[in-house]
Backbone bond lengths (Angstrom), bond angles and torsions (degrees), N, CA, C in turn:
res aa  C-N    CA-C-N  psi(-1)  N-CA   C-N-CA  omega(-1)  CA-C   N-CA-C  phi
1 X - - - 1.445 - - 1.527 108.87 -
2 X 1.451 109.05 156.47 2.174 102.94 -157.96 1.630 73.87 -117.55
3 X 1.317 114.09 138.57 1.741 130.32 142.13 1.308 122.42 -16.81
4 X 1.720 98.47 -54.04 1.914 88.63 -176.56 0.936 133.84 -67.33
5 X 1.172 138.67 171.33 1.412 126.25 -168.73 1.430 114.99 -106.57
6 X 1.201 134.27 127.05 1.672 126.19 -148.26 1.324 101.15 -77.13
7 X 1.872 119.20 148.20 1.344 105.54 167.16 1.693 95.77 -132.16
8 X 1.144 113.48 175.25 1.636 122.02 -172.19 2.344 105.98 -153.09
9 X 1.215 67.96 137.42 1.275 66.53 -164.12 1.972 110.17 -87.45
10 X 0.937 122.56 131.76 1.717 120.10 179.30 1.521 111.70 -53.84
11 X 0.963 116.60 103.06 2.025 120.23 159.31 1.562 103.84 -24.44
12 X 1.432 116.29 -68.57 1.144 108.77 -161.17 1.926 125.30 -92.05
13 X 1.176 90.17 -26.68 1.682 86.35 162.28 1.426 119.08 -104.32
14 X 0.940 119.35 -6.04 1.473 127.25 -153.83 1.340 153.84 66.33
15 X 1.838 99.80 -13.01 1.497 125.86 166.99 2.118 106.67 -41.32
16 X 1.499 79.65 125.32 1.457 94.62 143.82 1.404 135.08 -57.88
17 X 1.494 135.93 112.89 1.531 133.43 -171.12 1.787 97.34 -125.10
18 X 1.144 102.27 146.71 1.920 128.60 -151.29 1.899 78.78 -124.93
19 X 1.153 90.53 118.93 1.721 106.44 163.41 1.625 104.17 -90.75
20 X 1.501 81.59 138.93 2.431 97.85 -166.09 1.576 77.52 -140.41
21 X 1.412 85.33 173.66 1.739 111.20 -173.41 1.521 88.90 -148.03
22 X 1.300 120.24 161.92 1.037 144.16 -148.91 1.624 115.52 -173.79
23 X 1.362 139.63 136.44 1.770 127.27 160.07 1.251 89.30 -99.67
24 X 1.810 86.36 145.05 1.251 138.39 153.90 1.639 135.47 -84.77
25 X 1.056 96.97 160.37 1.699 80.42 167.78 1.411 134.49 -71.09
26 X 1.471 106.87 -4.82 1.788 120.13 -164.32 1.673 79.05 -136.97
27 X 1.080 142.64 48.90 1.519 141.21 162.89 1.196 118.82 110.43
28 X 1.977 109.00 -125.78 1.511 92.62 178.82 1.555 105.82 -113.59
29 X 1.544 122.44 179.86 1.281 116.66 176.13 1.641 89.89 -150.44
30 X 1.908 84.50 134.37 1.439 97.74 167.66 1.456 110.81 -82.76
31 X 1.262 129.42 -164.27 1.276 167.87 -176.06 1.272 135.52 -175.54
32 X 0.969 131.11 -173.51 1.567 142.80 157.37 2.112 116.36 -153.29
33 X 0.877 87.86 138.99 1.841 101.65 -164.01 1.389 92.27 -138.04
34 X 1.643 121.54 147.55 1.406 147.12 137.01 1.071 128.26 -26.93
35 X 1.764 119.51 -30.55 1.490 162.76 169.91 1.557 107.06 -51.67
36 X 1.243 136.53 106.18 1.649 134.87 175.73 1.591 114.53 -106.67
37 X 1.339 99.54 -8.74 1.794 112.09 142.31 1.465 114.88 -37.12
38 X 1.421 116.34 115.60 1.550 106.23 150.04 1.569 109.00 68.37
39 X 1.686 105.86 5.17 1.951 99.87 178.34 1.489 94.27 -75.56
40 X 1.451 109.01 161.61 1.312 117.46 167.44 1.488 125.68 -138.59
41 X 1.884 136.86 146.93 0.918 127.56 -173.25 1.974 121.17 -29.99
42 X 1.156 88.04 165.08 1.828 98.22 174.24 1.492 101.47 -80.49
43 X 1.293 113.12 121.54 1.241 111.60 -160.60 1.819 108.10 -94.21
44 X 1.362 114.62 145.42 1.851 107.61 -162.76 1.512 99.08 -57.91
45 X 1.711 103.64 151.43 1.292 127.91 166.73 1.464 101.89 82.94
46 X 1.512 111.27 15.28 1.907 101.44 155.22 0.897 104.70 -119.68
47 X 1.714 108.55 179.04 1.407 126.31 -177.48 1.437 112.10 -145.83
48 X 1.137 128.35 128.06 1.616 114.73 -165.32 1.607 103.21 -100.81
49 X 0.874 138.51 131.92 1.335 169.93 -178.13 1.650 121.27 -108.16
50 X 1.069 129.46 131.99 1.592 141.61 167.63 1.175 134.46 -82.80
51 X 1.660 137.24 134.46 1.502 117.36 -152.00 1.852 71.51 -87.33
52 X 1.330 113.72 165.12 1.683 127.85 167.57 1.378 100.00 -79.20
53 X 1.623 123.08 -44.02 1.176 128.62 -169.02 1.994 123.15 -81.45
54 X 1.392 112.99 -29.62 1.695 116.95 154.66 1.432 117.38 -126.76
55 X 1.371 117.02 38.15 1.649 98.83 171.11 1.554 123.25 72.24
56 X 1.427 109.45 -28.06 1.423 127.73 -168.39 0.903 96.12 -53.42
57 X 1.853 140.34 150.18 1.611 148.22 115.69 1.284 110.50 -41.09
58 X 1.362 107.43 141.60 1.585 107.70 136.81 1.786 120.22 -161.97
59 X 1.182 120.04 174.29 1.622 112.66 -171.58 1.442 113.45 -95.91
60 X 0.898 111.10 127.02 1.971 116.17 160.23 1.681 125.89 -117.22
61 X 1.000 123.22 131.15 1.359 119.66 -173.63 1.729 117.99 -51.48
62 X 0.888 98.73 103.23 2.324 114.97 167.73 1.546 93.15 -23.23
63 X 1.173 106.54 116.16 1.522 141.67 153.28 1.161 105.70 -53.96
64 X 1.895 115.05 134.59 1.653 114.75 171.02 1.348 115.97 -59.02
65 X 1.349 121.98 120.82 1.943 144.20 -168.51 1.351 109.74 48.43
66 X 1.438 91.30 70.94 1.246 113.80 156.79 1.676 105.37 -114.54
């Protein structure tokens, strides 16, 4: 895992978004925020992905051979 803190850029507006972690009630939950406070690396065994429908990021766990 790298120190920096991952950023991804929005398809549709173009804003920069800062991946954060956060607990949940069922563990942890990522995000992504505008916020470079407290972002943290892409953590192993994800892959960030784009909704087609808002531009949004978000993480899902890496598929076997990927």
């Amino acid at each position: 895992m790298s120190t920096n803190p991952f950023s991804h850029k929005n398809t549709k507006t173009g804003k920069v978004m800062y991946l954060h972690i956060t607990k949940g009630e069922n563990g942890r939950l990522y995000y992504f925020s505008k916020d470079i406070i407290d972002a943290i690396p892409l953590p192993d065994g994800y892959v960030v992905e784009t909704s087609k429908y808002t531009g949004m990021p978000y993480l899902r766990k890496r598929k076997e051979g990927e």
